[in-house]
Structure formats: C-alpha cells, structure tokens
C-alpha positions in Angstrom: -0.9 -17.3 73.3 -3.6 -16.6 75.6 -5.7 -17.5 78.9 -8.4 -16.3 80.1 -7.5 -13.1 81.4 -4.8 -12.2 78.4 -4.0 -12.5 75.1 -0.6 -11.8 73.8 0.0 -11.1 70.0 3.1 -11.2 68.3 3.9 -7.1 66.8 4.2 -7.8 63.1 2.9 -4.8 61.2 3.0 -0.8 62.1 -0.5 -0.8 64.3 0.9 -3.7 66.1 4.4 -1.6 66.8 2.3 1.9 67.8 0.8 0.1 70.3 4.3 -1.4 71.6 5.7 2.0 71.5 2.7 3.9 72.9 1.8 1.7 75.7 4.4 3.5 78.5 3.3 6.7 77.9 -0.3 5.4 78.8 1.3 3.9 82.5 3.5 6.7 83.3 0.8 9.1 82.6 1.5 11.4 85.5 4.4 10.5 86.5 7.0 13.0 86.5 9.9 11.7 87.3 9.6 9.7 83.8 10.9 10.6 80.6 9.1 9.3 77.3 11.7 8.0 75.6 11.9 8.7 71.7 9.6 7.0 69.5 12.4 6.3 66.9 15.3 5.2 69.3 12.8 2.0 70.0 12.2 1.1 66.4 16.1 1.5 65.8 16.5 -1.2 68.2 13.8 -3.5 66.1 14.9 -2.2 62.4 17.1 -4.8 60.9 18.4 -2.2 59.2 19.9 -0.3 61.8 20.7 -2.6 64.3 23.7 -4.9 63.0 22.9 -7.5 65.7 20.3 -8.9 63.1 23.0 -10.3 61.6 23.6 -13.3 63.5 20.5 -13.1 65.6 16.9 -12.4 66.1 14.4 -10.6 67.8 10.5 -10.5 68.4 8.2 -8.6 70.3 4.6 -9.1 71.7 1.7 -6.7 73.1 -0.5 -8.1 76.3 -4.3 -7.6 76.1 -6.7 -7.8 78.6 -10.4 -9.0 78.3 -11.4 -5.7 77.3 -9.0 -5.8 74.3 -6.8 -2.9 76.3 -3.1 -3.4 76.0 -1.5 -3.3 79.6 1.8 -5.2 79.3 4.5 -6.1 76.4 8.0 -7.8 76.6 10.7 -8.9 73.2 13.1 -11.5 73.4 15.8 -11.7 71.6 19.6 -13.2 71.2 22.8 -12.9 68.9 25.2 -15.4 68.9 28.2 -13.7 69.6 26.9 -12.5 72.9 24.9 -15.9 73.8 28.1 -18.3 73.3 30.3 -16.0 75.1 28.2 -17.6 78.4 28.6 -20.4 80.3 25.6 -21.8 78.8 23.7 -19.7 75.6 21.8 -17.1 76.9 19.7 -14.3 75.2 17.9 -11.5 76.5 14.4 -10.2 77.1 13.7 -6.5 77.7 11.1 -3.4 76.9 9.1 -4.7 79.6 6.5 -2.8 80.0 2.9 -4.2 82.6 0.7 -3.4 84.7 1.3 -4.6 88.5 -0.1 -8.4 87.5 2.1 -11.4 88.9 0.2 -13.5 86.2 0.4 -10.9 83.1 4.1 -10.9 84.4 4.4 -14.7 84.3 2.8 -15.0 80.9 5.3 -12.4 79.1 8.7 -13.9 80.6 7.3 -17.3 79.6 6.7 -16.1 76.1 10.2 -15.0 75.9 11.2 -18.1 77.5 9.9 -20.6 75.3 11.2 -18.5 72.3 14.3 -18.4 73.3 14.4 -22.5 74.2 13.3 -22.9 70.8 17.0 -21.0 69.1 18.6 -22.8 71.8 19.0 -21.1 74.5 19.8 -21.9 78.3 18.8 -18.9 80.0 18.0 -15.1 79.6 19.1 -11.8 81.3 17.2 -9.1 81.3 15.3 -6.5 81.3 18.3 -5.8 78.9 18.8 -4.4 75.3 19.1 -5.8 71.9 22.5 -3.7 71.4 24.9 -2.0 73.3 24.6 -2.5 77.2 25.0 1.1 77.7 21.0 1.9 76.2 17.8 0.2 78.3 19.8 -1.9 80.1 18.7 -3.1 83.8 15.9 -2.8 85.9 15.5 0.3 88.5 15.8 -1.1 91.9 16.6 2.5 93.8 16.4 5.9 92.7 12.5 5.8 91.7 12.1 9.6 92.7 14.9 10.7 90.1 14.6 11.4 86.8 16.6 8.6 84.3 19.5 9.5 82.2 19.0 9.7 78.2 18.3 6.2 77.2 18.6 4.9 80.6 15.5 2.8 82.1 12.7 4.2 84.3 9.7 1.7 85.8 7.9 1.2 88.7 8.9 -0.5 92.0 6.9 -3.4 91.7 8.7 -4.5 88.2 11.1 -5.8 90.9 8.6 -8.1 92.2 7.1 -9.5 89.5 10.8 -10.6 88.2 11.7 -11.9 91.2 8.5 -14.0 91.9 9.2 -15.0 88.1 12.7 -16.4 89.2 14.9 -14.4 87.9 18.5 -13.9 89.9 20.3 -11.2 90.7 23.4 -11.3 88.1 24.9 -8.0 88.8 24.3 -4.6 89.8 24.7 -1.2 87.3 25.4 2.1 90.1 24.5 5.8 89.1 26.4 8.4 90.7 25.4 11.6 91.4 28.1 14.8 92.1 26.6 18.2 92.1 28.7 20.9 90.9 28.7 23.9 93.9 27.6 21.5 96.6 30.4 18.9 95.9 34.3 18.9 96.1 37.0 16.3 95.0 38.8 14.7 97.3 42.6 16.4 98.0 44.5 13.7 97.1 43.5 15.0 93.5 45.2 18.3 93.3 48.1 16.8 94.8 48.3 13.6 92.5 48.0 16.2 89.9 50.0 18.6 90.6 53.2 15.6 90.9 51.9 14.9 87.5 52.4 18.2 85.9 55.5 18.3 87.2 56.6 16.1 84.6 57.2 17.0 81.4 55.3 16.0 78.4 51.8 15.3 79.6 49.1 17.8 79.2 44.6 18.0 78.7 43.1 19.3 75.8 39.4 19.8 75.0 38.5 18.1 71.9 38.2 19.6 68.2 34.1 19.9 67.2 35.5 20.8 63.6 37.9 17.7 63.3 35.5 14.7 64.8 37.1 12.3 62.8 40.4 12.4 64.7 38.8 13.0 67.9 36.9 9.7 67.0 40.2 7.6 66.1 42.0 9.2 69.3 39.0 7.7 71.1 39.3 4.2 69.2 42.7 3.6 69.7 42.7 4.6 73.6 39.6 2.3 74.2 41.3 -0.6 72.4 44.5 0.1 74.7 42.4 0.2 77.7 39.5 -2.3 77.0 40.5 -4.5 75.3 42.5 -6.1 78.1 39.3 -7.0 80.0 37.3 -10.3 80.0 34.9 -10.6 76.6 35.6 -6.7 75.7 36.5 -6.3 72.0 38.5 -4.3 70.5 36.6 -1.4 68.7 36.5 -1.2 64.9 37.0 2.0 63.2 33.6 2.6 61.7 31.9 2.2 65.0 34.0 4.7 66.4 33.2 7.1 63.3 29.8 6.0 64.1 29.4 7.0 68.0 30.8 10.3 67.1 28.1 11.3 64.2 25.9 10.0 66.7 27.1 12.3 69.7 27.7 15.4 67.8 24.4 17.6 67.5 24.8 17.4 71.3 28.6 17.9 71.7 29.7 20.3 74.2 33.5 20.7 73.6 34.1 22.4 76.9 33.2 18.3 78.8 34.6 16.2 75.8 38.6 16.7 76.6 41.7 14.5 76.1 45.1 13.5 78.2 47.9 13.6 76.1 51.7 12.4 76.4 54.2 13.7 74.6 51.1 14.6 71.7 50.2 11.3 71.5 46.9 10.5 73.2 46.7 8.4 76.2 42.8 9.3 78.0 39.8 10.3 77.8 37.2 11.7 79.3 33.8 12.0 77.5 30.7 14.0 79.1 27.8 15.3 77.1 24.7 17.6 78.0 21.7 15.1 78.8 19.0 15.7 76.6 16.8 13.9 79.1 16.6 17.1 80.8 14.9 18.5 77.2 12.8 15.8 75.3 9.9 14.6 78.0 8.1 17.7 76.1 8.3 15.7 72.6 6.3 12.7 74.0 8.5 10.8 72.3 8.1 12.4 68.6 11.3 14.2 67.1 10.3 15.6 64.1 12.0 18.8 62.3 9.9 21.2 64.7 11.3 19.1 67.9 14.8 18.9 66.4 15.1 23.0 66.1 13.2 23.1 70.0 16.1 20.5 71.2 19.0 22.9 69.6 17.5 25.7 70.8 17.0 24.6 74.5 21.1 22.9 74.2 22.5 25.5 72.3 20.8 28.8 72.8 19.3 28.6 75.8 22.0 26.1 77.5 18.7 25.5 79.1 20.1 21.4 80.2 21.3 21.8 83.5 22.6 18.1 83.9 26.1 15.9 82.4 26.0 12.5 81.3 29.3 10.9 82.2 29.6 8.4 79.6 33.1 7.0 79.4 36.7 7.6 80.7 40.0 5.7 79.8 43.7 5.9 80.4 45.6 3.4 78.3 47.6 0.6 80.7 50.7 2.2 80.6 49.9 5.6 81.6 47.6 4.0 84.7 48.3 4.9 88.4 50.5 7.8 87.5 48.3 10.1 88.6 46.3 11.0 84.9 43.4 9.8 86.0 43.6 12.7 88.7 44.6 15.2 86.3 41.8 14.9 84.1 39.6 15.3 87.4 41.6 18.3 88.0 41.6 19.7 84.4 37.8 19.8 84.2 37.5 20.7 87.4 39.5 24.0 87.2 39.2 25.0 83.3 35.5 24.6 83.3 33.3 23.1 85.8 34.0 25.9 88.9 34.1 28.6 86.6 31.2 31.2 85.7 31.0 29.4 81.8 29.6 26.8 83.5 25.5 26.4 83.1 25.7 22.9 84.6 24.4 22.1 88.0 25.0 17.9 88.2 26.8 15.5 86.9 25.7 11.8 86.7 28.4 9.4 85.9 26.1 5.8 85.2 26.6 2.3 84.4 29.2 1.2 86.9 28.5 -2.5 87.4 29.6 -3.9 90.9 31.6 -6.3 89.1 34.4 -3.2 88.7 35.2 -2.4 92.1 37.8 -0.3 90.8 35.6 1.8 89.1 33.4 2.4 92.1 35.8 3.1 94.5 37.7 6.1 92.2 34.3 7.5 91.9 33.1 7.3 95.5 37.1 8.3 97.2 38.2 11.0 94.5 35.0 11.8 92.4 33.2 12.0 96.0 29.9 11.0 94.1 27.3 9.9 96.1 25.2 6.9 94.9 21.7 7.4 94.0 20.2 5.2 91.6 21.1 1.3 90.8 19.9 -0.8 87.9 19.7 -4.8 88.2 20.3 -6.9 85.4 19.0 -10.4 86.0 19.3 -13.8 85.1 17.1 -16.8 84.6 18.5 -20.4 84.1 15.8 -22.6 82.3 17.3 -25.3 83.9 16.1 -24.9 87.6 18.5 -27.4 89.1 21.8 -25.9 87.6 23.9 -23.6 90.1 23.5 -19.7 89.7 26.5 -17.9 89.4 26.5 -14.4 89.7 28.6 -12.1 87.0 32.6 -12.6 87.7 34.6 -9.5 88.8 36.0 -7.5 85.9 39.0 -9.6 85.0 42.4 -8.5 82.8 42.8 -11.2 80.0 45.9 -13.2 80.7 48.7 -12.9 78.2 49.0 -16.3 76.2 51.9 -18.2 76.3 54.5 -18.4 74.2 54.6 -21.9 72.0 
C-alpha cells in the first residue's frame, strides 16, 4: 500500500522486524521519561511459538516509509476469536503504534489495520492494545507524559491522542495509574481499625510467600483468582499451567518481602502480589538482554536493591471473605511488617491498570490506599460501521447465577 508521501510494507523477514522493533528508539531519542522496552518481549508477542493466541487467530505487522525510504511510523493488527466474539459485534485489535506527528501517515496505518481486519471479519477494532494479555502494551497515554511507564506499560507522545481521535476512534474506557509514595503518604485510619476488628478474630492471619516453593504459591494464586474472578463478566477461570507459567515468569524478579498471602484457618483466601519494577533498571539495555544485561539486571535488583519503585500487579480476596475487613488487613500487614520499616529500599508504589469500568477498585484505592492518580491510559474503539451506536465498555458486572431447570 502506498501514496505519494508513504509506503507501507508488510514485516515478513528479520530486516523487516529490526526495523519494527528499532523504529521507537529512533523517536524517543532524548526523551527521558521513556523506557526502551525489550527487544525480545516485542517478538514474543509476534512468535507463534510463544504466544498461544496464534492458535485461533492472527496477526500482521507493517513498517511506514517516507519518500526518502526512512521509516517513521508502524502499526499490527490482529484478532483471536475467543476475544472478538465475546463483543457485541467481532472486534480485533490494532496496537505497536508507533509515527511521527502525521494526520495522514496516521490515517494510512489504522486503515491498513482496518481493511485487514474487515477482511477475517471483523466489525471494529480497539486499540492501541495488545495481542495477549490486557495487562502488557495496552492503552494509549492520555495523562502522565512527564512520568516514567511501568515495565511493559505504554509510553508515547501527546499528539498520538490526536491522530486517533481525528481517525475516529471512541473512547471505550479508561485504565488509571496510581501513585502512593512510601514516607510521604499514609493510609487512611479506617484501615488500622478495620484491621485490628479483624485480628480479633481467630483464624485469619498474612504470610509472605515461599521463593523456594513457587509452585504452591502459584496454585494458592490460581485457585483464589478463580474464586474471585471468575464471578465477573467474560473473566475465565485460570488454568493451572498459566498460573505455573506467570510464576516462572515473575521469579528472577521476586521480592518475597511484597508477594504475601491472607489466610483463614490455613487455607488461602487473598492475595496481594507486588514486584520490584525493572523499568527503573533496563532503559540502559536499549532494549537488548543478553547474558551481560541479565547479570547487570540481578545485580542492580538483587545486590544493589538499586530499583527504588513497586509494581502493584494484582490483589484478590475470594467472595466469601469480602467486606470483612481482609482487604484492610493486607494493607495493614505490608504496611507495618515491611513497607515503614528500615528493610525497606522502596520509595513508590504504583498500583496500574484500574479501568473506570470498576469503580470499586478505584475508590478502595483512592479512600484507603490514599493513592493519588497520575497517569491514565485510553483504550479505544472504532466501529467500521459509522452509523451503528457507540457504546462505551459496561461497568464491571458479577455473572448471574443460572437457574435451576
């Protein structure tokens, strides 16, 4: 596809995929607030071999090039159909848009994806989103441009905004990053005292988790997501090598002192899983981690402690321990035992991803957290058909149970 400005080519062999990959680090030159993201946690998201998506879907990629034979913009498209008939009307997903501030470059890239997508029978597209899990390069930045991004989490330029919107792509729901710094910020009182009722009662207690038994820690974690997920509109219930697979993933970075349990009676009934960000670490690699860059990473994590930031990634209380006051004993529990005590290297803690559609979420973080918003992602919807009605995301709603025949 081309016109007279552009040329877009489809990234089919390894030159084609260096330029993909290499073309950020070429607009953020400068920019420090950006983090190069990893060369290889890209590819991963294009390897058929690692992304299990590829199995009922498909994905492609193109590079933009100007007159001069420069590359200044890229964009993939892609769709499953698990995730695309769970919609309304099918939808897939563009993201890894990347472009310099051209309405028309813009234009040409989403209708790439567009027509690609129209062709596998598709009504619409969100994005910029991910071909995988929602909590990886998923959303645009709309506020929060003069902070650096979470591991994994995206980073662009305020005019990306623009050029989606002019496009015609809708607002479908909003992702909030909070922000709670460790000796600046307290948690609200209501906490201690929720807690403390809760302690009085026998049988519950807070562990930190076991670095030298992950594969419990990972079937604890599995069974109290399923409890507590599950229940929710299109959430599925976790299988047991994807839990075994999160927690290979998560432990070269594990910190057992922000990974920690709520239990009842010994049997498990929370979570609360926090890990170092190694955001704070990698923008050195330019995006290359090779065996020297792997021993520079554990050094700076485990040696130096030299990652001054926590990545709140999940926390879960299973339905029938909710609203008795866990919640606000696992605040407490990390509070006291580690977080205002001198062990503690960590200045911030970020807890991201908390879509507008939970208002629940937002408001325990914002009353009892007492995080302060800083940063908000947008993920976005086009309909192909212009004329239909845009609807934004529904709140997050609790399945009802079926009836009895």
């Amino acid at each position: 596809m081309s016109n007279k400005k552009y040329t877009l080519k489809e990234v089919t062999d390894k030159a084609l995929e260096k330029e993909f990959i290499d073309l950020p680090k070429r607009l953020y030159k400068g920019n420090r607030n950006w983090v190069c993201p990893l060369d290889n946690d890209i590819k991963a998201v294009f390897d058929p071999a690692q992304n299990k998506l590829y199995q009922d879907g498909e994905a492609i990629r193109w590079v933009a090039y100007n007159a001069e034979g420069e590359v200044v913009g890229r964009i993939a498209a892609f769709y499953d159909n698990e995730h695309a008939y769970s919609y309304e009307q099918p939808t897939g997903g563009c993201g890894f848009f990347e472009a310099i501030n051209d309405q028309e470059l813009a234009n040409m890239l989403f209708e790439a994806a567009r027509m690609w997508l129209v062709s596998r029978g598709m009504e619409a597209m969100d994005g910029p989103v991910n071909f995988g899990p929602r909590d990886s390069w998923w959303g645009l930045l709309v506020e929060g441009y003069e902070f650096q991004p979470l591991y994994a989490n995206p980073y662009n330029p305020p005019y990306y905004k623009e050029l989606f919107e002019t496009y015609g792509f809708q607002n479908y729901f909003n992702q909030n990053t909070y922000l709670w710094r460790v000796y600046d910020d307290d948690i609200n009182g209501m906490i201690h005292e929720r807690a403390k009722r809760l302690m009085n009662t026998p049988g519950y207690s807070f562990a930190p988790i076991n670095v030298k038994d992950l594969e419990s820690v990972a079937e604890n974690f599995r069974v109290i997501y399923n409890k507590a997920w599950s229940l929710f509109t299109g959430v599925k219930p976790m299988p047991k090598e994807e839990a075994q697979k999160i927690m290979k993933t998560l432990r070269p970075i594990v910190d057992p002192n922000i990974i920690f349990f709520a239990y009842f009676n010994d049997e498990p009934i929370g979570f609360f899983i926090m890990v170092p960000d190694i955001n704070r670490i990698i923008g050195k690699f330019n995006g290359k981690l090779n065996l020297w860059n792997k021993l520079r990473l554990m050094w700076d994590l485990k040696v130096k402690k030299s990652c001054d930031r926590i990545f709140g990634i999940i926390f879960a209380v299973t339905p029938e321990f909710q609203g008795k006051g866990v919640e606000s004993g696992m605040i407490q529990y990390i509070y006291e035992t580690y977080i205002r005590t001198d062990r503690n290297s960590y200045k911030t803690v970020e807890f991201a991803w908390i879509g507008d559609f939970n208002p629940v979420m937002n408001r325990m973080i914002q009353t009892y957290v007492c995080a302060t918003r800083h940063k908000m992602h947008t993920t976005y919807r086009y309909l192909f058909d212009r004329t239909k009605e845009f609807k934004r995301c529904p709140r997050l709603g609790i399945k009802k149970p079926e009836k009895q025949a």
